[in-house]
C-alpha positions as CSV (number, residue, x, y, z in Angstrom):
1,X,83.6,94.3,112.4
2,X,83.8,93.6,108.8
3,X,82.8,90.1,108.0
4,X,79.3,89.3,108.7
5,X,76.9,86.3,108.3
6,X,74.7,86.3,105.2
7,X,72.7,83.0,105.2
8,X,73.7,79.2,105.3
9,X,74.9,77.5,102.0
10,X,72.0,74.9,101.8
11,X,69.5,78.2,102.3
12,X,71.4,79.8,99.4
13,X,71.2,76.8,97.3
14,X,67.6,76.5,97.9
15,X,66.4,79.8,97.1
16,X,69.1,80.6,94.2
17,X,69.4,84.5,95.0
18,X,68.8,86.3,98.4
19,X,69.3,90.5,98.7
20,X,71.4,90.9,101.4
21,X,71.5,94.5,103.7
22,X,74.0,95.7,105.9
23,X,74.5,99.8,106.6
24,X,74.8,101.5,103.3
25,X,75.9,98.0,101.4
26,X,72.8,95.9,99.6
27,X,74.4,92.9,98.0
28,X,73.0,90.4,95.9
29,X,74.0,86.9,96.6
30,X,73.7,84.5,94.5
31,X,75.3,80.4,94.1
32,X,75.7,78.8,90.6
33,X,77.1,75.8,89.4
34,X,78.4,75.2,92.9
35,X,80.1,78.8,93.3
36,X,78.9,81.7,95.5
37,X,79.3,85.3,94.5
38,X,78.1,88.2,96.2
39,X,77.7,91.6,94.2
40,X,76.3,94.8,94.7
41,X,72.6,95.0,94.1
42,X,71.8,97.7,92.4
43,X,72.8,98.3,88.7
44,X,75.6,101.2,88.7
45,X,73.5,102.1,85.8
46,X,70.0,103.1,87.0
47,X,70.0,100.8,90.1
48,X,67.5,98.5,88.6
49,X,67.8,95.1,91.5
50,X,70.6,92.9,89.9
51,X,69.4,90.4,92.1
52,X,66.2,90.2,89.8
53,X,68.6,89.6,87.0
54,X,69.5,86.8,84.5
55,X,72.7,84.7,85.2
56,X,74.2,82.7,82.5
57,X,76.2,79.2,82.7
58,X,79.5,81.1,82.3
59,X,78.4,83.2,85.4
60,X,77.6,86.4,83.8
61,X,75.2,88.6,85.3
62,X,72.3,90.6,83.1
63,X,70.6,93.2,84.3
64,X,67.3,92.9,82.5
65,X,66.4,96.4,82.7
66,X,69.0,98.0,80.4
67,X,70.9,94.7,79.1
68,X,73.8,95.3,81.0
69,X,76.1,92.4,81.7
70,X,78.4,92.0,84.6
71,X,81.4,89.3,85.4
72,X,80.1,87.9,88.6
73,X,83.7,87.3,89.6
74,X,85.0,90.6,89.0
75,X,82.1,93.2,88.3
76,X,83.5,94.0,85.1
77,X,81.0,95.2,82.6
78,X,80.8,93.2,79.6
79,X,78.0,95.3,77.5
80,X,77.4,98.5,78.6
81,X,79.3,100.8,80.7
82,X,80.2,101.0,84.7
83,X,81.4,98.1,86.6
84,X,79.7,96.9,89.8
85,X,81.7,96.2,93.3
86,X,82.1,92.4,94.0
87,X,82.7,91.5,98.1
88,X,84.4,88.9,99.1
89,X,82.7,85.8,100.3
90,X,83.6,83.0,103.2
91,X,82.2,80.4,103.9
92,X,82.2,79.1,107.8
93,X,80.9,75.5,108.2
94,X,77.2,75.9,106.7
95,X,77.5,79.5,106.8
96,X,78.5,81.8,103.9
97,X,80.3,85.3,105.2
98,X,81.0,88.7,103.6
99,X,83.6,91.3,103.7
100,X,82.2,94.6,104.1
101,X,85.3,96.4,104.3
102,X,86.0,99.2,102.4
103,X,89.0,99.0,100.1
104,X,91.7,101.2,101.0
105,X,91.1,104.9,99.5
106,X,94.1,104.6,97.1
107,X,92.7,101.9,95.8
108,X,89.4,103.1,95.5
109,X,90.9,106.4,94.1
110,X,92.8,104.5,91.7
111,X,89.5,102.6,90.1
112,X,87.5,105.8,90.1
113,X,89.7,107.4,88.0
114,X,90.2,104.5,85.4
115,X,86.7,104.8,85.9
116,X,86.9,108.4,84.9
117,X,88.5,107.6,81.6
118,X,86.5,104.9,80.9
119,X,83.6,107.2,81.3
120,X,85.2,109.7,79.5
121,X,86.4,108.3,76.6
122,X,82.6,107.1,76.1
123,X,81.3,111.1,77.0
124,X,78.7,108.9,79.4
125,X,77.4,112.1,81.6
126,X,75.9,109.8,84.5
127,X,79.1,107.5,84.4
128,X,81.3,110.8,84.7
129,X,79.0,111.4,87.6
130,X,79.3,108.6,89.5
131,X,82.9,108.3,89.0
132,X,83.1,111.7,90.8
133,X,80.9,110.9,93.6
134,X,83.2,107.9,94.2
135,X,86.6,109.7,94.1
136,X,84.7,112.2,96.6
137,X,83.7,109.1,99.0
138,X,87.5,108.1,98.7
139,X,88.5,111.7,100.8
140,X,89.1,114.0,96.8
141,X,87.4,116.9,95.8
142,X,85.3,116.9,92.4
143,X,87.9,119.1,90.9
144,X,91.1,117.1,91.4
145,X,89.9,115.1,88.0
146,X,89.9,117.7,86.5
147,X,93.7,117.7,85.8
148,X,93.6,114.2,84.2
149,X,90.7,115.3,82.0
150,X,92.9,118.1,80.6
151,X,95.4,115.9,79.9
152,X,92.6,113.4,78.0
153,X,91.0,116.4,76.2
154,X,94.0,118.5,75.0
155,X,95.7,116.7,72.9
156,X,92.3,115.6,70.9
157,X,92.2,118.8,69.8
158,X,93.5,119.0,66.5
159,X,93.3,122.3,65.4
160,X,93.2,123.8,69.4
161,X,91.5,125.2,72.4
162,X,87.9,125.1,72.3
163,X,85.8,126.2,75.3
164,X,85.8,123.2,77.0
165,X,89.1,123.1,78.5
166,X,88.8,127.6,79.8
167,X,85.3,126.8,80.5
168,X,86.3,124.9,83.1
169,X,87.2,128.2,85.5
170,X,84.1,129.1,85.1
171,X,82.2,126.0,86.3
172,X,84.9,126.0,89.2
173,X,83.8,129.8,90.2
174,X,80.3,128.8,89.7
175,X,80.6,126.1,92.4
176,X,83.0,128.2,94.8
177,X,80.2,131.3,94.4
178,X,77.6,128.2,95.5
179,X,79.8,126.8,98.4
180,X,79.5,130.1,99.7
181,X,75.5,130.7,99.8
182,X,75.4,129.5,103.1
183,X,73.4,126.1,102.4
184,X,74.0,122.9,103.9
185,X,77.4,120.6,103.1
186,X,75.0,118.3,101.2
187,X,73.6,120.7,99.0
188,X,77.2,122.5,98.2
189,X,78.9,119.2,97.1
190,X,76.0,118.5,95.1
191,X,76.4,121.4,93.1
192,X,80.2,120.5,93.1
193,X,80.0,117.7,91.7
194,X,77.2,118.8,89.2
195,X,79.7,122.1,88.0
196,X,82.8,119.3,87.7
197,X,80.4,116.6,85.4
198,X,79.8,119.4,83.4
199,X,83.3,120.9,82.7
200,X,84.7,116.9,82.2
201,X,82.0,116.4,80.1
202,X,82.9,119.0,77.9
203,X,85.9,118.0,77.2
204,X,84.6,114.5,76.6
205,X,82.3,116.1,74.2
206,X,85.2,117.7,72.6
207,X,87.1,114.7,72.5
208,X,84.5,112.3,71.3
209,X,86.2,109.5,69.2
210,X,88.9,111.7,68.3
211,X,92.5,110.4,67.5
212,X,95.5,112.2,69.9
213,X,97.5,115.0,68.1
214,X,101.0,114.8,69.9
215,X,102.5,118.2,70.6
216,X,105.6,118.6,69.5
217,X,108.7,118.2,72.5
218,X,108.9,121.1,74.0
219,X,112.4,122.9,73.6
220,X,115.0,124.0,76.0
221,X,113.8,124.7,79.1
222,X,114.4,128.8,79.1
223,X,112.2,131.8,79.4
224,X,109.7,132.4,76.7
225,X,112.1,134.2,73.8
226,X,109.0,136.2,72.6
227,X,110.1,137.3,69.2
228,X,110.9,133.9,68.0
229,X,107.4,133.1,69.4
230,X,105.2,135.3,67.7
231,X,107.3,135.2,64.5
232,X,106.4,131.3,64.6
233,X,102.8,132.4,65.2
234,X,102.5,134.6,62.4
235,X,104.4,132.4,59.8
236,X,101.6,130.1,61.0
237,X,104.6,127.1,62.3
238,X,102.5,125.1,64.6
239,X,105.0,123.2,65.8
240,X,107.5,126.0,66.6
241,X,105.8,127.8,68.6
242,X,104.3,125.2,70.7
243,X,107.5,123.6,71.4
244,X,108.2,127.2,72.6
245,X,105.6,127.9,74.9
246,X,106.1,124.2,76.2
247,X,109.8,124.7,77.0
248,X,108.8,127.8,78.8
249,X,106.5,125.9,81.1
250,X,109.0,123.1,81.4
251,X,111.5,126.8,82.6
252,X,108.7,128.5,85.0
253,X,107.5,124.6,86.7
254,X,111.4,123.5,86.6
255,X,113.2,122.9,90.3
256,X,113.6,125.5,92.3
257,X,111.4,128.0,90.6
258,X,110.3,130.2,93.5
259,X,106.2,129.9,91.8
260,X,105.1,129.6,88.3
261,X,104.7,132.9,86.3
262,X,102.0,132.7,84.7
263,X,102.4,136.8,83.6
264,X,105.3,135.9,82.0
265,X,103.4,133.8,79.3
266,X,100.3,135.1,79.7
267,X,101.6,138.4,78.0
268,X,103.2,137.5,74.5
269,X,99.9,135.0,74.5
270,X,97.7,137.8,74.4
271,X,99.9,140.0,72.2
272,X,99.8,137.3,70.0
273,X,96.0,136.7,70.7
274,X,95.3,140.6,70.1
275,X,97.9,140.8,66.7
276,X,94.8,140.2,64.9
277,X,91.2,140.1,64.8
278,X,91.4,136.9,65.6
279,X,88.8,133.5,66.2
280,X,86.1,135.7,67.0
281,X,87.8,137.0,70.3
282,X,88.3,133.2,71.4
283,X,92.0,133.7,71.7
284,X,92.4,136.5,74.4
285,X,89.8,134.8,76.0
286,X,91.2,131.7,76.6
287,X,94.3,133.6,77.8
288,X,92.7,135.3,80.3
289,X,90.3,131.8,81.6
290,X,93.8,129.6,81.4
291,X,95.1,132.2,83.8
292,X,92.2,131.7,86.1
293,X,91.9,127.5,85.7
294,X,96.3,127.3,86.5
295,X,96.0,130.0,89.2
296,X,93.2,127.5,90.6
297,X,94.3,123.8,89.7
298,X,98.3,124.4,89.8
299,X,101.0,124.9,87.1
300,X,100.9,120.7,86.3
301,X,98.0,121.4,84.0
302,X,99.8,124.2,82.2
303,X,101.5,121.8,79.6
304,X,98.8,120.2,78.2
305,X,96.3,123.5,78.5
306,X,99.2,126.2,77.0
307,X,100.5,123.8,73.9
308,X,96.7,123.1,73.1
309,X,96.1,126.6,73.2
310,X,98.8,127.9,71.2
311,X,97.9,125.4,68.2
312,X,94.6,127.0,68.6
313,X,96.3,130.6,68.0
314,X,98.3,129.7,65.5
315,X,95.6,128.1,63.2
316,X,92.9,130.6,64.3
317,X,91.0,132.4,61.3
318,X,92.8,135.5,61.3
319,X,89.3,138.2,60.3
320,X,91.5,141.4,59.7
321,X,93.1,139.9,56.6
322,X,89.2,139.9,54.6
323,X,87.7,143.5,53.0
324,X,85.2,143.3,55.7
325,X,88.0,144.4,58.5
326,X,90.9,145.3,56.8
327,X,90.8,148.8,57.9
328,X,92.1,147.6,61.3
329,X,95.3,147.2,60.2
330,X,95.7,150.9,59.6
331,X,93.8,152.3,62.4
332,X,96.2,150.3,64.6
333,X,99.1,151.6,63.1
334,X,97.5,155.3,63.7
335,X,96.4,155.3,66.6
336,X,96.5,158.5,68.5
337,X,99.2,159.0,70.9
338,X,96.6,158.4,74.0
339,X,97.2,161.9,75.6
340,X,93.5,162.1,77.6
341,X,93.1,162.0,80.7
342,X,89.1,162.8,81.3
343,X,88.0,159.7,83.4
344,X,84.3,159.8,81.8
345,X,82.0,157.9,81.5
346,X,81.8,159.3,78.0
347,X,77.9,160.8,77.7
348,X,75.0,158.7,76.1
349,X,74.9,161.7,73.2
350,X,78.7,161.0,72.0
351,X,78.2,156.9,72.3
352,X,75.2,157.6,69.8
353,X,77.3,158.4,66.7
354,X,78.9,154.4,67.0
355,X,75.8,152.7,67.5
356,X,75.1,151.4,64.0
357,X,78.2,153.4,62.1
358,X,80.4,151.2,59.6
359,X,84.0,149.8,60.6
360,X,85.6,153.0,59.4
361,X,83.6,155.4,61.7
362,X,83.6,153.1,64.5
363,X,87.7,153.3,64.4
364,X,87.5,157.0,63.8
365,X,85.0,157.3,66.6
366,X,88.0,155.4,69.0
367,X,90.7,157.8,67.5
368,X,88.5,160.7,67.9
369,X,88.0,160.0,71.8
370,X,91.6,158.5,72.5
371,X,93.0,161.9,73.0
372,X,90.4,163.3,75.5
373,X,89.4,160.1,77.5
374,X,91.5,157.5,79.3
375,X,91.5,153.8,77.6
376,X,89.7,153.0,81.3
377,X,86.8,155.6,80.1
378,X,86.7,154.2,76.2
379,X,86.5,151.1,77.4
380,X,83.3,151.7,79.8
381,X,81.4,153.5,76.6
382,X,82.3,150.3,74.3
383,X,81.1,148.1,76.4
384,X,77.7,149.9,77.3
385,X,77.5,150.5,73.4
386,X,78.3,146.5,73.1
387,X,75.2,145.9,75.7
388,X,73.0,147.8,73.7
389,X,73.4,146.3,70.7
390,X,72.5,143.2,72.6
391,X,69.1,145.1,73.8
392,X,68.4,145.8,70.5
393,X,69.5,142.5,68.2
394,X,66.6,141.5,65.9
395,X,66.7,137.9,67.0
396,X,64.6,136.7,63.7
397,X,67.9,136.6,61.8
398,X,68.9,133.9,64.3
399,X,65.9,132.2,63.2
400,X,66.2,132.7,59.7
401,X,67.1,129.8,57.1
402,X,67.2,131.7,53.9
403,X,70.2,133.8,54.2
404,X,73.7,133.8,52.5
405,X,76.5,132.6,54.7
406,X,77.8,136.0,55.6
407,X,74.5,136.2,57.7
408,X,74.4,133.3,59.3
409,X,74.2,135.6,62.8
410,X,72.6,134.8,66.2
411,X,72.6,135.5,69.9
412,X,76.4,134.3,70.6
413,X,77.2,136.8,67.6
414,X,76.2,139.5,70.1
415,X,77.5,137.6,73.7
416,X,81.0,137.3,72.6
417,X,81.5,141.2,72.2
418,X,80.9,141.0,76.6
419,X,82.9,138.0,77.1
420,X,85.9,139.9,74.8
421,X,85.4,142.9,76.3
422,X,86.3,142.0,79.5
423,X,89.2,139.6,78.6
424,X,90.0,143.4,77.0
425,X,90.0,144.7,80.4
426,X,91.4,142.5,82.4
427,X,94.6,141.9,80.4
428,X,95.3,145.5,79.1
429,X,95.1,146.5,82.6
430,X,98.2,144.0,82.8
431,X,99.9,145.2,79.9
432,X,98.7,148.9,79.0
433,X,100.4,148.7,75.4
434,X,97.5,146.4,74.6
435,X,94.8,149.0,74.9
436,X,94.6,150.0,70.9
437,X,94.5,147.2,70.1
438,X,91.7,146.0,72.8
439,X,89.6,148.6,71.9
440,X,89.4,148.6,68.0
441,X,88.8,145.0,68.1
442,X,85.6,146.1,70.7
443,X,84.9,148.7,68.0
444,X,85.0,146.0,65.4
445,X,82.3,143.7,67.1
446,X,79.9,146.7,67.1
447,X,80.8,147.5,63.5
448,X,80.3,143.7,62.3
449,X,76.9,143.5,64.4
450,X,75.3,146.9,63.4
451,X,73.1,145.3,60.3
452,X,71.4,142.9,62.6
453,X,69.8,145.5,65.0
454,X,65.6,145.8,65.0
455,X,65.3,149.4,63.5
456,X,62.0,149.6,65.1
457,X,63.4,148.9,68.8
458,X,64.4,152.2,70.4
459,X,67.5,151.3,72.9
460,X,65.0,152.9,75.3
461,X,62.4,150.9,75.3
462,X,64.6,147.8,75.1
463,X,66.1,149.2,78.4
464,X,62.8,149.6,79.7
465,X,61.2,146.1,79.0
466,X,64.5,144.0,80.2
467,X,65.3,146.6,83.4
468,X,67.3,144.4,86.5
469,X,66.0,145.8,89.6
470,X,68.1,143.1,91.5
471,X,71.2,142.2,90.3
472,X,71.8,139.3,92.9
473,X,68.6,138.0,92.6
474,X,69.4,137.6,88.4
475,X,72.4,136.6,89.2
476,X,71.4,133.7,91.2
477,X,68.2,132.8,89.1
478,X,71.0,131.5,86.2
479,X,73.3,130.4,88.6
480,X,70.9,127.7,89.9
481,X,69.4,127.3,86.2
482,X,72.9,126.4,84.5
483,X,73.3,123.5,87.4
484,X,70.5,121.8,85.7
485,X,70.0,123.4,82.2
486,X,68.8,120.3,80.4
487,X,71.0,121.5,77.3
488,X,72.3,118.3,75.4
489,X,75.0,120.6,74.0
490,X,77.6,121.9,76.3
491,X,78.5,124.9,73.7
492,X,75.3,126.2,74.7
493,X,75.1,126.7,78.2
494,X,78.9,127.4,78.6
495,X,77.8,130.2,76.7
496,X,75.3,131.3,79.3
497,X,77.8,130.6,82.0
498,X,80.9,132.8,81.0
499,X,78.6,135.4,79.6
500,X,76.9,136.1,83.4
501,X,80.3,135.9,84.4
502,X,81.9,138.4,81.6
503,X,78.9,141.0,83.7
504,X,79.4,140.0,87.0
505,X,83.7,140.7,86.7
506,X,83.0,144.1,84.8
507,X,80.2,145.5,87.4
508,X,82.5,146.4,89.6
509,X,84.4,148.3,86.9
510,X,82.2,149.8,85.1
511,X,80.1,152.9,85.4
512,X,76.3,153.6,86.8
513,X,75.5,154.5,83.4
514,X,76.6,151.1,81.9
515,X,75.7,148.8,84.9
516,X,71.7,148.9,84.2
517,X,72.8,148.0,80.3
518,X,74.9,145.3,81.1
519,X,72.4,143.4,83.4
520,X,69.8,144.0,81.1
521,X,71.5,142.8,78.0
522,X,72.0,139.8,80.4
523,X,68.9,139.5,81.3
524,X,68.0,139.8,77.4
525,X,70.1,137.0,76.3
526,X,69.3,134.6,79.2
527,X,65.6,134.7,78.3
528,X,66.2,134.1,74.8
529,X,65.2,130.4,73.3
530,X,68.9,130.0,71.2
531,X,68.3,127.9,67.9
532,X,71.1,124.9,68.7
533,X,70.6,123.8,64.8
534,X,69.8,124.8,61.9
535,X,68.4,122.2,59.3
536,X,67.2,124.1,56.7
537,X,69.4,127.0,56.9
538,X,72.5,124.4,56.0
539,X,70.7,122.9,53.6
540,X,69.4,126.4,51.4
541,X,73.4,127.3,51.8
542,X,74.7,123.5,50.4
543,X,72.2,123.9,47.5
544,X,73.1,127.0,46.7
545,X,77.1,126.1,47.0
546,X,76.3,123.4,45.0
547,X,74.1,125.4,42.3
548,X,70.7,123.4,42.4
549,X,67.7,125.2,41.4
């Protein structure tokens, strides 16, 4: 039965408001001017009573606690942010009646998500929240919003990708890996939910108040033609290459394609990505977390994701082209043919001569070993040697205020060298011509990083004071930490969150010797208070743009 009896009209008129409670409903009902309306009670703010609210002659409905302002008629917010569900009333005789009934879930689905972008448009994290929880009550999962945010966030991004948008696998593995723990259905979707809120409020972050930046149409639907596409890349044509990568999507999601090929782009993306050092590593990165988010939300968000990511490409800072790193360039070109086959690991005694040596050693150190070991074997040593430089970063320069720009250098200086490396990994296991490249870049991040290590912190003593004994247990400490990090910056925990994934998916891979180095570095930068501003710092560097005294 859906209707039931509230109270009679003259009781109603008497007493103004009464809270009415049925199940899971709690309405307020209240009569003015000769009208009844019956809306939910609590606030979809904070759930302050609305019934102990403040109604107006034109039947508008404060909440007192927060000044929000509802249309009694509709539930509309007028001043401040979520609307509240109105039930329809009958009156019987003396009696009034309610509706109970549940809208049908398309409809509910359908105001959730308006919701959504309402929500997100304003980056309101509890509002994101409950819009979530309602498109869950209406038979969804979290993650099918996650499509429309994509499409919201992309094309905000006028200059590209940013983490928000990749991150977004890794808050979706996060929850899968907590779904799995064995713990009750309640307790799962609540981390669901709370892994999803995060990831679209990211890209609400991302998007805050910022104008859209149409891609350009995509061309002729036809496989990726990969010289024009990195020729448009290099020559910097934004526009080019996006319509490129778009009409390859439009080719691989077309009728009748047998499955979407992701391979097929992923390849010239990270050729392209890996052409230079390039954004930091941020561009093979996002390659490789794309790959993951389409492979787990479906080829319809590869439009928006791919054409965002390729402006990001295009207009990344391109770090090879500056003194510091332009022996790259050459050390590419003379690379060794890679003739070794030794599987390693490569000994502790020979990864000693990189650990602190300038970009030109470093590459020479990669020549030197590219004809005895196999790329599998160089990569293992770079990444152990990337760990402990991680074990061994003085973190006061991440503290420090009165530096030139050039050392403006902190934790996620040191993080992205593991996220990179196994991007590396993963994609030049793909496409084995990569692997020079792959590894001098790894080379480079050791050779920009080497000034910023504490000379008085032996690697084994670092080793020693930040030893895992239990990876899982680590592992799971952060996992349940990052569900409620109390960061108000998403940059910062996304940090945390594909770095303990960048270990966790290179464990398995890598070798006893660099397994204990990884986890501790890990562990290391997980313990670590990271500066999220710094105020003084800017301000020394303006002056001394500027040329006060």
């Amino acid at each position: 039965m859906s209707w039931h009896r509230v109270i009679t009209r003259r009781e109603l008129a008497d007493r103004g408001v009464v809270v009415f409670k049925r199940g899971r409903h709690q309405l307020a009902v209240l009569e003015r001017d000769g009208r009844c309306f019956a809306i939910a009670n609590r606030c979809p703010h904070e759930g302050y009573p609305l019934s102990q609210g403040t109604v107006d002659g034109a039947c508008v409905l404060t909440c007192n606690w927060h000044n929000w302002k509802f249309d009694l008629a509709t539930g509309r917010n007028l001043l401040g942010g979520d609307h509240a569900r109105v039930y329809p009333l009958e009156q019987r005789g003396d009696e009034l009646w309610v509706d109970l009934r549940d809208p049908p879930a398309e409809e509910t689905r359908a105001r959730a998500m308006t919701g959504l972008r309402e929500a997100f448009d304003e980056r309101d994290h509890g509002w994101i929240a409950r819009q979530l929880a309602r498109l869950c009550a209406a038979g969804l999962a979290p993650e099918d919003a996650l499509p429309a945010a994509i499409s919201w966030c992309a094309p905000r991004l006028e200059w590209g990708m940013t983490h928000a948008i990749p991150a977004a696998a890794d808050w979706l593995a996060l929850a899968e890996r907590r779904a799995g723990a064995g713990r009750d259905r309640r307790s799962c979707l609540e981390d669901q939910l709370i892994c999803v809120a995060e990831a679209v409020d990211h890209m609400a972050f991302d998007a805050l108040r910022r104008p859209e930046f149409p891609f350009p149409a995509a061309a002729a639907a036809a496989p990726l033609d990969e010289p024009a596409f990195q020729d448009a890349v290099e020559r910097e044509d934004a526009d080019r290459a996006i319509a490129l990568i778009r009409g390859a999507v439009a080719w691989e999601t077309r009728e009748g394609a047998a499955r979407f090929d992701y391979e097929a782009l992923a390849r010239p993306l990270a050729r392209a990505a890996l052409r230079h050092y390039l954004s930091f590593g941020h561009a093979l990165i996002y390659t490789v977390k794309l790959g993951e988010l389409i492979a787990r939300l479906g080829p319809a968000i590869a439009d928006d994701a791919l054409a965002a990511h390729v402006r990001g490409v295009v207009y990344a800072q391109r770090e090879d082209l500056i003194p510091e790193f332009r022996p790259l360039a050459q050390a590419v070109a003379d690379y060794p043919v890679a003739t070794g086959d030794d599987p390693g690991p490569i000994p502790d005694a020979e990864l000693d001569a990189i650990m602190g040596a300038p970009l030109r050693d470093a590459l020479a150190w990669v020549h030197a070993r590219a004809t005895v070991y196999r790329p599998t074997a160089l990569h293992d040593a770079l990444l152990r040697a990337c760990a402990r430089a991680m074990l061994r970063f003085d973190a006061r320069h991440d503290e420090a205020s009165h530096v030139k720009v050039a050392d403006n250098i902190g934790w996620l200086d040191f993080t992205h060298s593991l996220t990179f490396a196994s991007a590396v990994r993963q994609r030049c296991a793909l496409d084995p011509a990569l692997w020079p490249r792959g590894l001098l870049q790894m080379a480079c991040f050791l050779a920009r990083n080497r000034s910023y290590l504490d000379p008085d912190l032996a690697i084994a003593d670092a080793r020693a004071r930040w030893r895992v004994d239990d990876a899982a247990a680590l592992l799971e400490q952060l996992h349940a930490r990052l569900l409620d990090h109390g960061q108000p910056l998403p940059i910062f925990p996304v940090h945390v969150l594909k770095t303990c994934f960048a270990v966790e998916r290179e464990l398995p891979f890598a070798s006893a010797e660099t397994r204990p180095l990884l986890l501790a570095a890990l562990r290391r930068y997980a313990s670590a208070t990271v500066k999220q501003k710094h105020a003084r710092r800017d301000v020394h560097q303006a002056m001394a743009l500027i040329g006060l005294d």
